[in-house]
C-alpha positions in Angstrom: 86.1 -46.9 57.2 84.5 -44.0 59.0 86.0 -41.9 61.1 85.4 -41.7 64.7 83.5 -38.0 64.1 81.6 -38.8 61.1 80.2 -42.5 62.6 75.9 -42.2 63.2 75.3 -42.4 66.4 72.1 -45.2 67.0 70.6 -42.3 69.4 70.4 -39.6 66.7 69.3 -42.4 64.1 66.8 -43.4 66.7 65.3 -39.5 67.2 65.4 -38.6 63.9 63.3 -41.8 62.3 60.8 -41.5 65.7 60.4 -37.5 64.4 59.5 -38.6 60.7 57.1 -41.6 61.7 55.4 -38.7 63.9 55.1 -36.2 61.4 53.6 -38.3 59.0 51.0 -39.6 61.4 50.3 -36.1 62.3 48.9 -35.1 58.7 45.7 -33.5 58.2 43.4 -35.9 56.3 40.2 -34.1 54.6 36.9 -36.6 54.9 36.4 -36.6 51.2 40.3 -36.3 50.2 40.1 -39.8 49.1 36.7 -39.6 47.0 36.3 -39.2 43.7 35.1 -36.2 41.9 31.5 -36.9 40.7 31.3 -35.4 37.1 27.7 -34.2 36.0 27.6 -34.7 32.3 24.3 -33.4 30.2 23.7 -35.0 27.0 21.0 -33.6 24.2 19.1 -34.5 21.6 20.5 -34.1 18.3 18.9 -30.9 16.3 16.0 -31.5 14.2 16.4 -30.3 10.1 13.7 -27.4 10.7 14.1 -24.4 10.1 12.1 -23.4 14.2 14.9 -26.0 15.7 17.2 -23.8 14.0 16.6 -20.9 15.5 15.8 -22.5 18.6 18.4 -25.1 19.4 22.6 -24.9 18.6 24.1 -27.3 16.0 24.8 -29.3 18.8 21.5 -29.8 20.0 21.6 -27.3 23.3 19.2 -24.2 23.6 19.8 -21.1 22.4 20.0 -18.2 24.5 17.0 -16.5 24.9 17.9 -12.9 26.0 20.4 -13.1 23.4 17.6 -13.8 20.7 15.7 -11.5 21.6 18.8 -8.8 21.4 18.9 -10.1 17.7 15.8 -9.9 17.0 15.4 -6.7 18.0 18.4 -5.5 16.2 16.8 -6.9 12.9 13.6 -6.0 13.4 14.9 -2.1 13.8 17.3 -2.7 10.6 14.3 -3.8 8.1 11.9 -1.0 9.6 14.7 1.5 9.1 15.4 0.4 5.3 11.6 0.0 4.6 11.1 4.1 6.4 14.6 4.8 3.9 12.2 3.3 0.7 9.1 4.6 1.4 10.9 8.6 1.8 13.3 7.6 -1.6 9.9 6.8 -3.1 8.2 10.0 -2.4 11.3 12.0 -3.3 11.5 10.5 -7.0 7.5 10.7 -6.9 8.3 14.5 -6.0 10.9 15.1 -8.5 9.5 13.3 -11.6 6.2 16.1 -10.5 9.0 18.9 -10.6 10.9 17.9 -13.9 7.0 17.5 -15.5 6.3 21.2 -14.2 9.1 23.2 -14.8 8.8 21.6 -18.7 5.1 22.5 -18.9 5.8 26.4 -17.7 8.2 26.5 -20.5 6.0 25.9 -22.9 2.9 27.6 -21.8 5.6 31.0 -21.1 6.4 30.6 -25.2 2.8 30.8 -25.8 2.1 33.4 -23.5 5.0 35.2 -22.9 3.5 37.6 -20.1 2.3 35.1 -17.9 -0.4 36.8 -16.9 -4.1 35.0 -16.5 -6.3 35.2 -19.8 -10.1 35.7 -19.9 -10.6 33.6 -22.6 -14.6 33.9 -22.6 -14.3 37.6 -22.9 -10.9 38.4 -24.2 -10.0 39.3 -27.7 -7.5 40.5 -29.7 -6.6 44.2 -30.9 -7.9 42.9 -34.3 -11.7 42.0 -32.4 -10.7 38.2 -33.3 -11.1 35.7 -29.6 -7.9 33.7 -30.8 -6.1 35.3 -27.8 -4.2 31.8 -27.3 -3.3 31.4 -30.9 -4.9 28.1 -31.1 -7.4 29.0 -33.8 -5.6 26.8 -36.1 -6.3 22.7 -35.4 -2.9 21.9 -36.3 -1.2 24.5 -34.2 -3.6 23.5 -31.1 -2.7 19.5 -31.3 1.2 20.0 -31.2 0.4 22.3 -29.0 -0.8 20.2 -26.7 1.6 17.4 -28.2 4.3 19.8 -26.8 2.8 19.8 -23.1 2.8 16.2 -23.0 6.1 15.5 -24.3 7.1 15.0 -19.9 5.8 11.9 -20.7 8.6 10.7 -22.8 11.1 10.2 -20.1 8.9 7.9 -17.9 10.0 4.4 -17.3 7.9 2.0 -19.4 7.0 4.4 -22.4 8.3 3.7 -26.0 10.2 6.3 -26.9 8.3 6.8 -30.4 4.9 6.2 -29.0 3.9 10.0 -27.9 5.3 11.3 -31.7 3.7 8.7 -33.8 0.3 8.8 -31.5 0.7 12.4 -32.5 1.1 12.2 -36.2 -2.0 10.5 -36.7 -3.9 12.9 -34.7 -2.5 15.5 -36.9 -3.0 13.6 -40.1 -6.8 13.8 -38.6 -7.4 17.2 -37.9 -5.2 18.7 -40.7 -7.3 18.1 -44.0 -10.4 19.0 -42.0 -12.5 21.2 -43.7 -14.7 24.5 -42.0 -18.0 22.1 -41.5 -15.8 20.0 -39.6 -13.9 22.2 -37.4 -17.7 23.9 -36.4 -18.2 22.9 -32.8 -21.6 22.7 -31.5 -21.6 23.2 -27.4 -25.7 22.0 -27.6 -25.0 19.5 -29.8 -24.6 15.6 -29.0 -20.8 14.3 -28.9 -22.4 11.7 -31.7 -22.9 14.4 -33.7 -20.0 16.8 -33.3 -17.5 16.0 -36.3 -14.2 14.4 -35.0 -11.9 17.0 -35.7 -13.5 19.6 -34.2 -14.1 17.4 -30.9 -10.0 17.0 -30.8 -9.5 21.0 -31.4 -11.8 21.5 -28.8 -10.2 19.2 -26.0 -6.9 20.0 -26.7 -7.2 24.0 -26.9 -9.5 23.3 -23.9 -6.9 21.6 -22.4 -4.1 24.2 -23.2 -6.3 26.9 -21.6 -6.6 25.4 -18.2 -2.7 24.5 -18.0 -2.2 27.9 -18.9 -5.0 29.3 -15.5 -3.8 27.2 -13.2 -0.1 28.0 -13.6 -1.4 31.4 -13.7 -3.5 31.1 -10.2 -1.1 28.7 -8.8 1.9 30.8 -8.2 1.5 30.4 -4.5 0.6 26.9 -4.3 3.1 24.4 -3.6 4.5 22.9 -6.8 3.9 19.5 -6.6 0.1 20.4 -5.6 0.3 22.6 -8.9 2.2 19.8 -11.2 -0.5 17.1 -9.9 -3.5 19.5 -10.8 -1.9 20.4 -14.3 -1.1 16.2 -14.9 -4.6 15.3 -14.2 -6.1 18.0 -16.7 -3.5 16.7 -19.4 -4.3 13.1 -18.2 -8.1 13.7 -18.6 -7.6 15.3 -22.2 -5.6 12.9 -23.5 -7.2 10.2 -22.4 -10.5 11.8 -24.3 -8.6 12.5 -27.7 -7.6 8.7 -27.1 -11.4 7.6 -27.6 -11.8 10.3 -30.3 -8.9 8.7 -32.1 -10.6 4.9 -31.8 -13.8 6.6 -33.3 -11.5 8.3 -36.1 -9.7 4.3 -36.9 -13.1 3.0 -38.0 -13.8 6.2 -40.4 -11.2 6.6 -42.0 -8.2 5.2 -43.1 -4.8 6.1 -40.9 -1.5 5.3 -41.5 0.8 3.8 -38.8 -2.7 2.2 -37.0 -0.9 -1.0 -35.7 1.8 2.0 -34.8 -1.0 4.3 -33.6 -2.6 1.2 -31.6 0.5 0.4 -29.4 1.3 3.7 -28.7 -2.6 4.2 -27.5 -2.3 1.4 -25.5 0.9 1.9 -24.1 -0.4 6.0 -23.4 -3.0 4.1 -21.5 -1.4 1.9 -19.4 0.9 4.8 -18.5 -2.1 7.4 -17.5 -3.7 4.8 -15.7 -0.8 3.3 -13.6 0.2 7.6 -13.0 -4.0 8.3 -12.5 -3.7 5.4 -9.5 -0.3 7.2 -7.9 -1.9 11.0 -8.1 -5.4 9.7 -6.2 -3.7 7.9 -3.8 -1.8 11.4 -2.9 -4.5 13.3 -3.1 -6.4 10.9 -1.0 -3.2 11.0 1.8 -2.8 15.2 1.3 -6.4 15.3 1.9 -6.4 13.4 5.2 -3.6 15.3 6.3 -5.4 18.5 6.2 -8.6 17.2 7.8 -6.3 16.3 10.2 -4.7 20.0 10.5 -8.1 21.0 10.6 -9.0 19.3 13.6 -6.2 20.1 15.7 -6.7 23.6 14.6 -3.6 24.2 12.3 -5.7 24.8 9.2 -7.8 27.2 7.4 -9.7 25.1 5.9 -8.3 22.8 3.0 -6.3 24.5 -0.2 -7.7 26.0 -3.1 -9.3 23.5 -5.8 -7.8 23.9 -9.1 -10.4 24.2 -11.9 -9.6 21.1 -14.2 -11.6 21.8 -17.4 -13.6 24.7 -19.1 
């Protein structure tokens, strides 16, 4: 039972329910607070197996950004012209070097033939005995290893047997070697028909030696690969011609090693041509450069032309 001072009075019950019924009809009520949310949903194609939807369209079938591919595409484009620039300079540098390692060979052998390396007039020199064998190539033999020596830079390139220079070599000696004075005689007037073989290879190889030998002497202030170049093409052009002589030489007369001697032609051949190809095309780009000098007014004209033969 209640007590007298804790009993609800029906007044206060009566005030206090009246206050809550107001307050509740006094809410706020938004227009929309009893509609639903409408829910825009966007559905896609699935992507096609190409390889454009690819790079067009997400795995789930929505487009790809565009800025974004283009940001890419950029990016790649700038990576694979980078790495091609990267190629084309680390091709010119081994170009460059494989012209330095083929010099600096070739002046060490002309320097033990001439020590002094001083220019010879070879038309007009002679020596303190009256003889003109001022090279010390008088001798067929000496004169084809010799030149054998000045071509043995083309040992270490790629795609050369190892044995091919040496045994190409052999047979030219084995040529020139038993040769008697009639057929060392060398007739300038005289058809290349009629000229006997050994004395056509002394004569392009000591030929051949000589001009190494003046343009290294007239090249000293030249830029070295400019010098290595001229000096390749005269020992390209030389051996190229002792190649032919040597084809002439297989029909004569009997040589030893000629499936040997035929490989190691062909494989000299394919070398000089492939190496003939790569020193035009410089020359071709060196040339355009200077006409270009030339005509902004850089240039003095183009460098000095190197005397190939004679």
């Amino acid at each position: 039972m209640l007590r007298p001072h804790l009993r609800p009075n029906f007044r206060s019950l009566a005030n206090n329910t009246f206050t809550h019924t107001r307050s509740i009809t006094r809410l706020p009520l938004k227009r929309n607070a009893l509609t639903g949310r409408i829910r825009t949903i966007y559905t896609y194609p699935s992507r096609p197996a190409s390889l454009g939807a690819r790079i067009w369209f997400r795995p789930d079938g929505t487009p790809r950004s565009k800025l974004k591919g283009i940001a890419i595409a950029t990016l790649f484009g700038a990576a694979l012209y980078s790495t091609w620039t990267t190629l084309l300079l680390l091709e010119d540098l081994a170009y460059e070097n494989a012209l330095m390692s083929a010099l600096i060979h070739i002046q060490r052998v002309d320097y033990e033939l001439f020590p002094g390396g001083r220019a010879h007039d070879f038309s007009t020199e002679l020596n303190a005995d009256g003889s003109d064998d001022v090279d010390g190539l008088a001798d067929p033999r000496v004169a084809v290893e010799y030149f054998a020596s000045l071509c043995e830079y083309m040992q270490v390139e790629e795609g050369l047997p190892q044995d091919a220079l040496e045994t190409f070599f052999d047979n030219v000696v084995s040529v020139v070697k038993d040769a008697n004075a009639a057929q060392l005689q060398y007739d300038p007037a005289a058809s290349a028909e009629d000229v006997p073989l050994p004395a056509r290879i002394h004569v392009l190889v000591r030929t051949a030696a000589r001009a190494v030998h003046k343009i290294l002497a007239k090249g000293r202030t030249h830029d070295p690969v400019e010098l290595a170049a001229a000096i390749i093409i005269v020992l390209d052009t030389a051996l190229l011609a002792v190649l032919a002589v040597m084809e002439e030489a297989r029909e004569e007369m009997h040589i030893e090693g000629e499936e040997a001697e035929a490989e190691a032609g062909r494989a000299l051949r394919e070398k000089m041509r492939s190496l003939r190809e790569q020193l035009e095309t410089r020359e071709k780009e060196r040339d355009g450069s200077r006409d270009e000098e030339k005509g902004k007014g850089k240039g003095t004209g183009g460098a000095e032309k190197f005397e190939v033969l004679g």
